[in-house]
PyMOL Python script that loads the backbone (N, CA, C, O; Angstrom):
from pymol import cmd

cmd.read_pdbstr("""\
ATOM      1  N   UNK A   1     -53.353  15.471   7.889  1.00  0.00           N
ATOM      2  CA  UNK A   1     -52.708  16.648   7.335  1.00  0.00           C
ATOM      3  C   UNK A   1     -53.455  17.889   7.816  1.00  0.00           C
ATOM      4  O   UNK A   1     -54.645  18.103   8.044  1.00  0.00           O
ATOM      5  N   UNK A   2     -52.532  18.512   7.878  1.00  0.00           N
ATOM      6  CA  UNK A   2     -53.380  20.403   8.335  1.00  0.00           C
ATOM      7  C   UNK A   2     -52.536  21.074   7.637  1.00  0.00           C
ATOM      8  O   UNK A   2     -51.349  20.939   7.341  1.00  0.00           O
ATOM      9  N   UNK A   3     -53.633  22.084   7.349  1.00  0.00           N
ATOM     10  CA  UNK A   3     -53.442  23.204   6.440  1.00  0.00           C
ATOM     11  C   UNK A   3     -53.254  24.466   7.266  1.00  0.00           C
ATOM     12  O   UNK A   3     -53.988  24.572   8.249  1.00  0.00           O
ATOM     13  N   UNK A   4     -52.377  25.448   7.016  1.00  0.00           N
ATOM     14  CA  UNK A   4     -52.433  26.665   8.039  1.00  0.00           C
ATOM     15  C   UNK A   4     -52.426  27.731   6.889  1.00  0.00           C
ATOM     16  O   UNK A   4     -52.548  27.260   5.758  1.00  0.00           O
ATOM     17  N   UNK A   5     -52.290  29.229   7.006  1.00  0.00           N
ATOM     18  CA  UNK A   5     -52.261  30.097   5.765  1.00  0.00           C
ATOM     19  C   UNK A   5     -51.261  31.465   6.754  1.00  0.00           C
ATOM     20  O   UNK A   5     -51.863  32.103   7.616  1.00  0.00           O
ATOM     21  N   UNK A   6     -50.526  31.603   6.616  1.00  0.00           N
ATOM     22  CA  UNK A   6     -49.506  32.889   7.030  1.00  0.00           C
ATOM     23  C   UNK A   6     -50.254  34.127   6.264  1.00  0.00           C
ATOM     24  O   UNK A   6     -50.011  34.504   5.118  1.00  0.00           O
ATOM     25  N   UNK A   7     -51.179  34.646   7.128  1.00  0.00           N
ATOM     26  CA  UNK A   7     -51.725  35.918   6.857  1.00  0.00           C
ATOM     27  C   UNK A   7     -51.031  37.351   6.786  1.00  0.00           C
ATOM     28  O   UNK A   7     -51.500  38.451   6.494  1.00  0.00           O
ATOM     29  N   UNK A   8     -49.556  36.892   7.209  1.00  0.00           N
ATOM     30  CA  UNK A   8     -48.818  37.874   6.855  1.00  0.00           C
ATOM     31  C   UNK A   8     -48.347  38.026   5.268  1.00  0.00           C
ATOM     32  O   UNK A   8     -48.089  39.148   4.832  1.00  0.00           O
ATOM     33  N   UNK A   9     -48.266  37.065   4.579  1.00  0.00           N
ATOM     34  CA  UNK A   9     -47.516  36.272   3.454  1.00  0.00           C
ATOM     35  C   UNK A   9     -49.017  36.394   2.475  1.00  0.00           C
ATOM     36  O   UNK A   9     -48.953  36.945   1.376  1.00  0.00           O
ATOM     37  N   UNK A  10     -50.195  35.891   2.938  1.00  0.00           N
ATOM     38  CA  UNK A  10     -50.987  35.860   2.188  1.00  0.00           C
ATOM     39  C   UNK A  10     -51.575  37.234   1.172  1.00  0.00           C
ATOM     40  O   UNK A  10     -52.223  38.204   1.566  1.00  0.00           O
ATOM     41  N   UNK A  11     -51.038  36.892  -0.428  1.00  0.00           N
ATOM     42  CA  UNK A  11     -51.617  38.220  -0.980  1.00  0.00           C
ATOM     43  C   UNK A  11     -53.169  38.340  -1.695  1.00  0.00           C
ATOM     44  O   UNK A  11     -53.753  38.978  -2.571  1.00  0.00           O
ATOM     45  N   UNK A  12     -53.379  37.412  -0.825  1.00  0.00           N
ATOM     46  CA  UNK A  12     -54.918  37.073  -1.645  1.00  0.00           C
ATOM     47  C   UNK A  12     -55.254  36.917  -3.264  1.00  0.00           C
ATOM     48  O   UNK A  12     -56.012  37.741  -3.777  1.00  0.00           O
ATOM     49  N   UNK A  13     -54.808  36.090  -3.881  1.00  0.00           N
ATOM     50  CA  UNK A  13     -54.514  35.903  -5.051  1.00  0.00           C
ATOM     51  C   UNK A  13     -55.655  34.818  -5.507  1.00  0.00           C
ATOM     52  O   UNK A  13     -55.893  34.479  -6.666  1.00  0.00           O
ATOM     53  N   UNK A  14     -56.109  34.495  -4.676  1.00  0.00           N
ATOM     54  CA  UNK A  14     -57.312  32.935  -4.898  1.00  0.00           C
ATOM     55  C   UNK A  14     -56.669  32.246  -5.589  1.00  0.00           C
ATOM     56  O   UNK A  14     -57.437  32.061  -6.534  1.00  0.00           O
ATOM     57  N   UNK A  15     -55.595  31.605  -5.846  1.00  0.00           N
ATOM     58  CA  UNK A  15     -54.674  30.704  -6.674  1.00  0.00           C
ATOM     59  C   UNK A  15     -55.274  29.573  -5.674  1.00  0.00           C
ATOM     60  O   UNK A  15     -55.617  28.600  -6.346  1.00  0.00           O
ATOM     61  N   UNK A  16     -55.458  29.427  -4.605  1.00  0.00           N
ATOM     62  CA  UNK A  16     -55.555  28.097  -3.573  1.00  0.00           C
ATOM     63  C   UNK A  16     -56.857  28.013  -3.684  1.00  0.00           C
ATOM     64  O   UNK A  16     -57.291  26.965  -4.162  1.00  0.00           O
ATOM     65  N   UNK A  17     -57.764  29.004  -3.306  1.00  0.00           N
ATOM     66  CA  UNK A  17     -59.429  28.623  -3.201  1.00  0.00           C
ATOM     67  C   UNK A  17     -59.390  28.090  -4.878  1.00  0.00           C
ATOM     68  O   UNK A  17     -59.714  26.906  -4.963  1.00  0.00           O
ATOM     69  N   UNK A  18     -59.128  28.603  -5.929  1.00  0.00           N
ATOM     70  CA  UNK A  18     -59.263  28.085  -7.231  1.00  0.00           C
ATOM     71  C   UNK A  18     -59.115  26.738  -7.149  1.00  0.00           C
ATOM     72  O   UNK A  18     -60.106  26.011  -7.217  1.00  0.00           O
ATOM     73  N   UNK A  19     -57.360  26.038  -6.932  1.00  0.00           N
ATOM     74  CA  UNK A  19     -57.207  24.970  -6.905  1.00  0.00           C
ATOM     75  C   UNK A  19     -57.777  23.809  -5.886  1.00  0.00           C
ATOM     76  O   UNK A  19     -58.146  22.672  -6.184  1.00  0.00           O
ATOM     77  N   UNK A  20     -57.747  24.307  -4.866  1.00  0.00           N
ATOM     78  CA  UNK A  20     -58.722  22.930  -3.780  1.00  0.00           C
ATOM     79  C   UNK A  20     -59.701  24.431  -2.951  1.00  0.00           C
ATOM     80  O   UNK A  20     -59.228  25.332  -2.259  1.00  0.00           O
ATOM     81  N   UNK A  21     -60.491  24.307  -3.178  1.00  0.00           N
ATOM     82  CA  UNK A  21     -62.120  24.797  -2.870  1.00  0.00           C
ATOM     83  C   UNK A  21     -62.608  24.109  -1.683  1.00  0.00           C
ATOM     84  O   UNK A  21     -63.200  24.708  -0.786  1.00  0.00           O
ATOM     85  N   UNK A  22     -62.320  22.602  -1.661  1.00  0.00           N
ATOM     86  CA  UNK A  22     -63.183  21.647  -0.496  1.00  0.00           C
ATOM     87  C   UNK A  22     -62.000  22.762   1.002  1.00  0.00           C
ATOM     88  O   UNK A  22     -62.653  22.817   2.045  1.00  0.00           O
ATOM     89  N   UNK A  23     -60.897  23.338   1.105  1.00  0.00           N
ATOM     90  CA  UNK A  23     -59.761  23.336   2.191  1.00  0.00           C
ATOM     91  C   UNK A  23     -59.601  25.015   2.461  1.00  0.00           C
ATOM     92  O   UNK A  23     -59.362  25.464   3.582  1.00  0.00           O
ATOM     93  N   UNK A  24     -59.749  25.752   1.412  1.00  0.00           N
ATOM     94  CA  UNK A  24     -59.709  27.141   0.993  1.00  0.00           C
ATOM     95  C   UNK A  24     -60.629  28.179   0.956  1.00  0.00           C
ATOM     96  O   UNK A  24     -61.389  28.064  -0.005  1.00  0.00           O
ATOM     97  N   UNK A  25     -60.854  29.220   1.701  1.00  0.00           N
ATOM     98  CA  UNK A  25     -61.610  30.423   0.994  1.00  0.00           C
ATOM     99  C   UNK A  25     -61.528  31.614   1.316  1.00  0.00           C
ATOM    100  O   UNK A  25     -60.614  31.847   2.108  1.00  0.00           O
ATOM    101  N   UNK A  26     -62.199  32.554   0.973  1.00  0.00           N
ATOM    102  CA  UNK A  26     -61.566  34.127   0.907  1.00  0.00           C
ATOM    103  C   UNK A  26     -62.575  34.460   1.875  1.00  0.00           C
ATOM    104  O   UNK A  26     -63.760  34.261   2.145  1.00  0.00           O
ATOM    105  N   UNK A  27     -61.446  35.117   2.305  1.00  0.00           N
ATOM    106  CA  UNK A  27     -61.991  35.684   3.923  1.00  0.00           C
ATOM    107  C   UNK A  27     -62.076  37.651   3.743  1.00  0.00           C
ATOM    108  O   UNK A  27     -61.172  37.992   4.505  1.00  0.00           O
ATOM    109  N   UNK A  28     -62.630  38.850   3.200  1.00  0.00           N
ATOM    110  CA  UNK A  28     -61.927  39.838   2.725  1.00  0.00           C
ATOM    111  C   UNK A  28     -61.025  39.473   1.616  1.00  0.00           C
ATOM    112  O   UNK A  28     -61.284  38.648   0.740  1.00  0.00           O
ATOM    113  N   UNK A  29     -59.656  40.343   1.765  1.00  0.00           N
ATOM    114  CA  UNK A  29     -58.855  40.415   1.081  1.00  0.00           C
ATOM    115  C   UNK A  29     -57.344  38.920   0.795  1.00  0.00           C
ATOM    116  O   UNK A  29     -56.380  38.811   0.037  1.00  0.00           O
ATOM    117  N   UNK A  30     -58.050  37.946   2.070  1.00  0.00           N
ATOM    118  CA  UNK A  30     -57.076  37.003   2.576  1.00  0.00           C
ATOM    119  C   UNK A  30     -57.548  35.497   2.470  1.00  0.00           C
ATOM    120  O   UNK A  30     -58.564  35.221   3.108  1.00  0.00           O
ATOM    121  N   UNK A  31     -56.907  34.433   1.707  1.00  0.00           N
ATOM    122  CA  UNK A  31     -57.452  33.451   1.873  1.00  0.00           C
ATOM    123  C   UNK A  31     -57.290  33.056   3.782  1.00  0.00           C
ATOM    124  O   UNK A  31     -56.558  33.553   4.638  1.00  0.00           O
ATOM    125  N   UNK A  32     -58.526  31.770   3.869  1.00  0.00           N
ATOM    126  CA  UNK A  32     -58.517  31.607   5.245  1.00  0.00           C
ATOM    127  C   UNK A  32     -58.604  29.201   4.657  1.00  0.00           C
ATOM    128  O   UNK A  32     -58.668  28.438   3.694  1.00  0.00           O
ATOM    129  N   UNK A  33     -58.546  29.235   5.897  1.00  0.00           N
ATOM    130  CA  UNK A  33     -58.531  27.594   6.425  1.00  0.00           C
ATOM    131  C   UNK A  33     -60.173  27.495   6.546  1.00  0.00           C
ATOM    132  O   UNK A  33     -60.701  28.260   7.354  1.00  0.00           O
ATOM    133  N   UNK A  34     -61.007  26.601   5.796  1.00  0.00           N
ATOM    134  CA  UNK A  34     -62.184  26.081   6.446  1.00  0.00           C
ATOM    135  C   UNK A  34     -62.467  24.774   7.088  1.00  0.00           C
ATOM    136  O   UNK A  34     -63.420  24.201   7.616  1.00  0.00           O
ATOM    137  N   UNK A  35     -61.459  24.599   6.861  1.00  0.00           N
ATOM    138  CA  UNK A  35     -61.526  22.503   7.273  1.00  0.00           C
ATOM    139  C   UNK A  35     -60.216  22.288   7.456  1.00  0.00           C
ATOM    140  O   UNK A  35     -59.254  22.647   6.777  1.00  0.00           O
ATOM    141  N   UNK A  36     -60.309  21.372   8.911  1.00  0.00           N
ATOM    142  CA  UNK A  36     -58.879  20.636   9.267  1.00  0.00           C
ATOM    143  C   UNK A  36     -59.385  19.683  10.273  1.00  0.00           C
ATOM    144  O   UNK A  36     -60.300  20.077  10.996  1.00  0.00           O
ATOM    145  N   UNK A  37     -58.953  18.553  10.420  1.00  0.00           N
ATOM    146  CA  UNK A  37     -57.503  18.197   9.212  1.00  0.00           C
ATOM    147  C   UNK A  37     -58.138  18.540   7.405  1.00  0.00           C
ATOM    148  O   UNK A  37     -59.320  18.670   7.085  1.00  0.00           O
ATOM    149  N   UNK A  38     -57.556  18.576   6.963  1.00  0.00           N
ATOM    150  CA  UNK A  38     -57.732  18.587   4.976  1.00  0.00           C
ATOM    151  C   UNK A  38     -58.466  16.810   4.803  1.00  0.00           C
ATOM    152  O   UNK A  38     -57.800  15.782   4.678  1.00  0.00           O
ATOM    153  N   UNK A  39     -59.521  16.882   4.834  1.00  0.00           N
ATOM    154  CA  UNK A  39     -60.417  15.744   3.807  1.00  0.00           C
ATOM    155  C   UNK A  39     -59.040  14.759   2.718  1.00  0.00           C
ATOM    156  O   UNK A  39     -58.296  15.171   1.828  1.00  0.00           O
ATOM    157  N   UNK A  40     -59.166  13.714   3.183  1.00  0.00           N
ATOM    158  CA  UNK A  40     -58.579  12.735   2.442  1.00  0.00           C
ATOM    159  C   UNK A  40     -58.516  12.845   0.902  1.00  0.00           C
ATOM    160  O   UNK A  40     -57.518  12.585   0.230  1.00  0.00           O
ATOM    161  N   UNK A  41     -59.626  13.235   0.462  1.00  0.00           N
ATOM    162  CA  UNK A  41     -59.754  13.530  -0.951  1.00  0.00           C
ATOM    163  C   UNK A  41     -59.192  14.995  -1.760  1.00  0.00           C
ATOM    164  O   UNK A  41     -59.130  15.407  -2.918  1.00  0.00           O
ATOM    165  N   UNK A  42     -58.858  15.452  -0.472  1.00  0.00           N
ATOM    166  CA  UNK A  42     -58.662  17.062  -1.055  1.00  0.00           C
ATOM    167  C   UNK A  42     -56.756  17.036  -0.649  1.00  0.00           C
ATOM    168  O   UNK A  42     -56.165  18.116  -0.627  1.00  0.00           O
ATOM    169  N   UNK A  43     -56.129  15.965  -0.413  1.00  0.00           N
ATOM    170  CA  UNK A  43     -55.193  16.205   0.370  1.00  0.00           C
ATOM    171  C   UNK A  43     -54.121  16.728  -1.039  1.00  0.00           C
ATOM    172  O   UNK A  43     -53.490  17.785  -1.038  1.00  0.00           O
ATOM    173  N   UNK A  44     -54.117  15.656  -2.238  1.00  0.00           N
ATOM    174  CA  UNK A  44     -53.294  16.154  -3.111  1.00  0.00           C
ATOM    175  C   UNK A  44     -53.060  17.335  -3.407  1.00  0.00           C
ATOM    176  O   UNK A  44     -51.939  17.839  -3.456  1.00  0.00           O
ATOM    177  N   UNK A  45     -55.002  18.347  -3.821  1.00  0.00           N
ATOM    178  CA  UNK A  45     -55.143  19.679  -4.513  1.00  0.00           C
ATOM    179  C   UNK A  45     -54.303  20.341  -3.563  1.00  0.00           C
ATOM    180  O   UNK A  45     -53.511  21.157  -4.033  1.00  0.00           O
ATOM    181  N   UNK A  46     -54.309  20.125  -2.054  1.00  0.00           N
ATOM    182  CA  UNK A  46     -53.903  20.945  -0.805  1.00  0.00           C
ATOM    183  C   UNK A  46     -52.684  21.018  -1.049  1.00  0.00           C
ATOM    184  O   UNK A  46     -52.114  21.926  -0.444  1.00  0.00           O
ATOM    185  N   UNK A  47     -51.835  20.172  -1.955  1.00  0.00           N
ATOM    186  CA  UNK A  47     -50.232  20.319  -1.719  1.00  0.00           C
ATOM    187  C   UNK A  47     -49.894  20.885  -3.017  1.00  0.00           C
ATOM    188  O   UNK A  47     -48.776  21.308  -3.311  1.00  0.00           O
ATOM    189  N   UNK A  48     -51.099  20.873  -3.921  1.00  0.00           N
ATOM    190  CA  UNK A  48     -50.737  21.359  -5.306  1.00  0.00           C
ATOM    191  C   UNK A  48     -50.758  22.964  -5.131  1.00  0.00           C
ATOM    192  O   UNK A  48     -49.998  23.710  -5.749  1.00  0.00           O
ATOM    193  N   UNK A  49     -51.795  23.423  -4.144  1.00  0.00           N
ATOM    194  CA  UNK A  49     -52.202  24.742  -3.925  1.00  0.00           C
ATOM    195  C   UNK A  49     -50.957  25.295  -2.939  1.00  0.00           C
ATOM    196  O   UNK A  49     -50.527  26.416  -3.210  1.00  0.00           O
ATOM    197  N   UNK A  50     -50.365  24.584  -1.828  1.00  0.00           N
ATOM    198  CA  UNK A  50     -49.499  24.634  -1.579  1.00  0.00           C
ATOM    199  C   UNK A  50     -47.851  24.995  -2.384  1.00  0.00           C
ATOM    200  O   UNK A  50     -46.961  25.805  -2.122  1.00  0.00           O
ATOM    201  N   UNK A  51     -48.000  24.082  -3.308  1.00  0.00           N
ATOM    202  CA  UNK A  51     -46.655  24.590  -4.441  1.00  0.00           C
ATOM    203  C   UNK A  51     -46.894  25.714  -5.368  1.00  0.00           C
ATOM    204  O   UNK A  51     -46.091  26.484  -5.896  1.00  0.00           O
ATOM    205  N   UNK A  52     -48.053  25.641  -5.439  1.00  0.00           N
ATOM    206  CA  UNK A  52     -48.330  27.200  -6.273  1.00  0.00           C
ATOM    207  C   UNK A  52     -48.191  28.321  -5.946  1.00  0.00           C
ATOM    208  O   UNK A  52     -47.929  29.292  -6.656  1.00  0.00           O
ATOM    209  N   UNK A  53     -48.418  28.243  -4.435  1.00  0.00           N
ATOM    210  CA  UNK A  53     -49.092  29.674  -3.768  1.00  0.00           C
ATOM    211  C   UNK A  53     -47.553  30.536  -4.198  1.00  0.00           C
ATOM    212  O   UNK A  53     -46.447  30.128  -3.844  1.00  0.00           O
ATOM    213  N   UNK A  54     -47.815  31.930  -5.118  1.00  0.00           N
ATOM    214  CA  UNK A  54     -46.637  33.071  -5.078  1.00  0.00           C
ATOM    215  C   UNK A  54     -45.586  33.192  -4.325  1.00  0.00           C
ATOM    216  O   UNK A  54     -44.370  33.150  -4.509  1.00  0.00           O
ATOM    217  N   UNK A  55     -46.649  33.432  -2.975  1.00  0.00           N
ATOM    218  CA  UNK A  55     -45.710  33.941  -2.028  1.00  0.00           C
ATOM    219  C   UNK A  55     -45.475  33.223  -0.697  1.00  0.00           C
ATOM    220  O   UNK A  55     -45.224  33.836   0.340  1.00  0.00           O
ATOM    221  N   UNK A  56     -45.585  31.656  -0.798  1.00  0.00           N
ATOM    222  CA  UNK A  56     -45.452  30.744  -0.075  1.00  0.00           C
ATOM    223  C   UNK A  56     -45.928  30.551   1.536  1.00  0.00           C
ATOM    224  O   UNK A  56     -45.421  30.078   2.553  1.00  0.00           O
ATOM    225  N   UNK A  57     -47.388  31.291   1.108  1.00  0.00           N
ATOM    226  CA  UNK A  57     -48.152  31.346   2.560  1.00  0.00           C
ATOM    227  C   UNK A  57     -48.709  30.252   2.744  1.00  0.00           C
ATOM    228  O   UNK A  57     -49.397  30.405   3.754  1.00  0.00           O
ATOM    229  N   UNK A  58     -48.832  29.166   2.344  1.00  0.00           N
ATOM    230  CA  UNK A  58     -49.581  27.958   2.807  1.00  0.00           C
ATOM    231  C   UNK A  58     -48.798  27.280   3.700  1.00  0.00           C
ATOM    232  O   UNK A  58     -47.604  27.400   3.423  1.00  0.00           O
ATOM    233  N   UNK A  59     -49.051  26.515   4.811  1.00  0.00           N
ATOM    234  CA  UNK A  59     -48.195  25.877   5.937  1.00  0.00           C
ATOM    235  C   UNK A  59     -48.788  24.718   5.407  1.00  0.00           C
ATOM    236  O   UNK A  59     -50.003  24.727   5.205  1.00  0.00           O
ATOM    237  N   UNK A  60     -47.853  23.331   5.051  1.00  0.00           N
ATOM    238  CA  UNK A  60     -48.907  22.086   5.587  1.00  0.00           C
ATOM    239  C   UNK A  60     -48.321  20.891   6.201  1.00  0.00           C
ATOM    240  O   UNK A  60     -47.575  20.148   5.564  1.00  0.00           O
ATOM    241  N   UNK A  61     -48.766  20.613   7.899  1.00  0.00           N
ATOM    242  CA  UNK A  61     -48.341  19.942   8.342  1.00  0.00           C
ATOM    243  C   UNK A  61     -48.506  18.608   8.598  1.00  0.00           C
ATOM    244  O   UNK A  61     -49.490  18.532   9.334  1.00  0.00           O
ATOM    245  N   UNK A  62     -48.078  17.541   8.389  1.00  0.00           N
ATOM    246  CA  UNK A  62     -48.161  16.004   7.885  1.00  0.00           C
ATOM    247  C   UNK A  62     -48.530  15.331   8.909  1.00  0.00           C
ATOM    248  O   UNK A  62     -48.680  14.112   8.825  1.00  0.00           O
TER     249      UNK A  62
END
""", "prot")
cmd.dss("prot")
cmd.show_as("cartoon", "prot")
cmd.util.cbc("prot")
cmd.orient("prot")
């Protein structure tokens, strides 16, 4: 799995670094990608952070 983040879309809300931390973090004003592929263990939080995100900037490709 890979994680991508649409930095256009992204309102920096930390809703994703909150929910999976091991895949997520704030870069400035913008979450960013620290790890890919997404850790086996982090793959669920990644899709949970994924359905959360506001404004549907998380990409995740299977």
């Amino acid at each position: 799995m890979i994680a991508k983040i649409n930095p256009d879309l992204c309102i920096g809300c930390e809703l994703c670094t909150q929910t999976c931390p091991e895949v997520f973090f704030m870069e400035g004003d913008k979450a960013k990608v620290k790890t890919n592929p997404v850790p086996k263990n982090a793959e669920e939080t990644c899709r949970q952070a994924k359905e959360d995100c506001p404004v549907e900037a998380i990409i995740i490709e299977e």
